[in-house]
N, C-alpha and C positions, 0 to 999 in steps of 0.2 A: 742323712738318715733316710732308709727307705723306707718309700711307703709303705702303710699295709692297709689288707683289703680281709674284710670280714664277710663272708657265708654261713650262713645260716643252714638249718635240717626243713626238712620235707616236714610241714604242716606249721613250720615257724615264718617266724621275721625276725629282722637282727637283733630284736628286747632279748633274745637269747645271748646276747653278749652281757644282759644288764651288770652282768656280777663280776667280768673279766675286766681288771684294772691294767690299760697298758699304756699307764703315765703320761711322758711325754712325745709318745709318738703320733706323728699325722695317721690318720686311720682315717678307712670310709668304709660306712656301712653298705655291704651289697643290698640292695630290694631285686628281689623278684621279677622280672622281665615277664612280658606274655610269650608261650614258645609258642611254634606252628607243631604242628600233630606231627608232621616230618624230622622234627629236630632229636637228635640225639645228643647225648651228656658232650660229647666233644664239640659238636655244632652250636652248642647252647654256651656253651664255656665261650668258643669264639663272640657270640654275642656280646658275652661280659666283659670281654676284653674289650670289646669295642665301644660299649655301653661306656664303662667304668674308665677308659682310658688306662687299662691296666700295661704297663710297660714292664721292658727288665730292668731287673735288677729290686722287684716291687716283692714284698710279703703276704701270702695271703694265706689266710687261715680258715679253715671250714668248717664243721662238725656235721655228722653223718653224711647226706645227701652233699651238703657242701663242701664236705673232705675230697667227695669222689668228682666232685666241678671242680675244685681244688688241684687233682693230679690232672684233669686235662689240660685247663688254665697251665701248668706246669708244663707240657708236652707243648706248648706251642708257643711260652714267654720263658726267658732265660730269668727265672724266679729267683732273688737271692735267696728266700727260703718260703718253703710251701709245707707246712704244719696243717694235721688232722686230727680232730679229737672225735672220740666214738667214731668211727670209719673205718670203712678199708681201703688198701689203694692196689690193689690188682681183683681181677675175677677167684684168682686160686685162695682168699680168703673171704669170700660171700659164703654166706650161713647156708647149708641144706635146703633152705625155703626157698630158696631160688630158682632151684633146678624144677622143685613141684608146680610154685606159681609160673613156670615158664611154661612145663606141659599141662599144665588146668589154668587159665589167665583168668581166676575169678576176679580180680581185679576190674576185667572189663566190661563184667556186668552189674558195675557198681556205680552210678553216677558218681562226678566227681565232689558234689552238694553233699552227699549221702556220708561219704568218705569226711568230710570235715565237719559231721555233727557224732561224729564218733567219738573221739575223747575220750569218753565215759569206758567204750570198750581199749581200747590203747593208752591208755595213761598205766594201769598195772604193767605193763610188758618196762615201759619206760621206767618204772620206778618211783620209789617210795617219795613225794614230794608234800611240802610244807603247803597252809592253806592258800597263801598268797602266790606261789608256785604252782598251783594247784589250778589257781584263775588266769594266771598269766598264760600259761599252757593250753587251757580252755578260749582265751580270746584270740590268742593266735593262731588255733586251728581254726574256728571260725572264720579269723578276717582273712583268711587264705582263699587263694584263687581255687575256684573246683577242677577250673581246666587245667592249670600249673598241678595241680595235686594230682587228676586225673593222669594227666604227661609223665609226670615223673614217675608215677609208680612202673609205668611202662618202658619209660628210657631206663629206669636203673636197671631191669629184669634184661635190657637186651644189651648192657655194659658188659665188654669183653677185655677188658684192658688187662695187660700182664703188663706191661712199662714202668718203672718205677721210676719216676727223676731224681737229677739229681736234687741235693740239701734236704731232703725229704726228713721230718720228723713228723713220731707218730704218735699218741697219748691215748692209752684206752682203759678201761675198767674193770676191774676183774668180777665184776657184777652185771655186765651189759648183758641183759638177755637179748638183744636185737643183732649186735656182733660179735657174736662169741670170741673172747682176747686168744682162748688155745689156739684158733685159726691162725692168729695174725702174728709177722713176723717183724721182729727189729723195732719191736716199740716200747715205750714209757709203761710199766701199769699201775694204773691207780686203784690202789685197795679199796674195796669198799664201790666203787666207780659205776655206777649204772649209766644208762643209755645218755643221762643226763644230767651228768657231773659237772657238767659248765655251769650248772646253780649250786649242786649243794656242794660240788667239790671244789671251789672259785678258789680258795686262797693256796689252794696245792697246784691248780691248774696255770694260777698268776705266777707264781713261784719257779716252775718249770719252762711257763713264757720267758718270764725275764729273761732266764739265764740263757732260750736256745738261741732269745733276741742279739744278744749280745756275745753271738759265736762267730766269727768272723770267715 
């Protein structure tokens, strides 16, 4: 049975799996590595392979930020299956915000501390969530790295990947205001589905797991 390997989104930890049931399989939660200001999403991915002992023939699965670690991880281990939920996996489906936070990088005059007491402003974009979701969301932006937050907002904007690997499946929402699904090609959509389906949409999402799990 192959492994798999779980990624997380930009201002989480892996409690964003809390609600994904996947039985009997061996799984390992990714944590968060400290990057250097040099590293890029592919550079950082090779970390995690190295970090996590990530081999072929292993499954990993990401959601947003982690989707797009997800496809590099893929470009460089022969993945038996590399699954994304909320994500994209090339540049030709990045939202319009991309192109403006690349030529204005307000980003970078944001400390990355500043950036993780925000919530309050980014929790609407993410979607409608329950009170207990609500806090779960809130402590993991918090307990997040300012530097890792500060990085990544940065390595995603200068992601250029067009590569798709192979066994590639993709799950998105037809509610994500952060990836719009019209952009994205060749994937799952979940009705209803905002940026953060992996809480309220679990038992569709577990559903869909099972079955890509058991695709040979």
């Amino acid at each position: 049975m192959a492994k798999i390997f779980l990624i997380a989104g930009l201002g989480a930890d892996t409690r964003l799996y809390n609600n994904i049931d996947l039985q009997d399989h061996d799984v390992t939660p990714v944590d968060w590595i400290e990057p250097n200001v040099s590293d890029t999403l592919s550079t950082y991915a090779q970390k995690l392979i190295h970090q996590y002992f990530i081999t072929d023939n292993s499954v990993v699965i990401g959601v947003s930020l982690g989707g797009m670690i997800a496809v590099e991880i893929a470009k460089q281990v022969r993945l038996n299956k590399v699954i994304l939920i909320s994500s994209i996996k090339t540049i030709k489906e990045a939202p319009w915000y991309f192109k403006v936070f690349n030529t204005l990088p307000l980003h970078r005059l944001v400390s990355g501390s500043l950036l993780a007491n925000l919530g309050f402003l980014i929790k609407p974009v993410f979607g409608k969530m329950s009170a207990q979701d609500t806090w779960l969301f809130n402590d993991m932006l918090k307990k997040s790295s300012p530097k890792f937050i500060k990085w990544a907002m940065g390595a995603v904007l200068k992601w250029r990947n067009e590569t798709i690997p192979p066994n590639l499946y993709h799950i998105v929402g037809d509610k994500d205001l952060v990836f719009n699904y019209k952009n994205i090609s060749n994937a799952t959509i979940i009705k209803g589905g905002t940026h953060i389906m992996v809480f309220d949409k679990a038992k569709q999402i577990n559903k869909l797991l099972k079955a890509i799990l058991k695709k040979k």
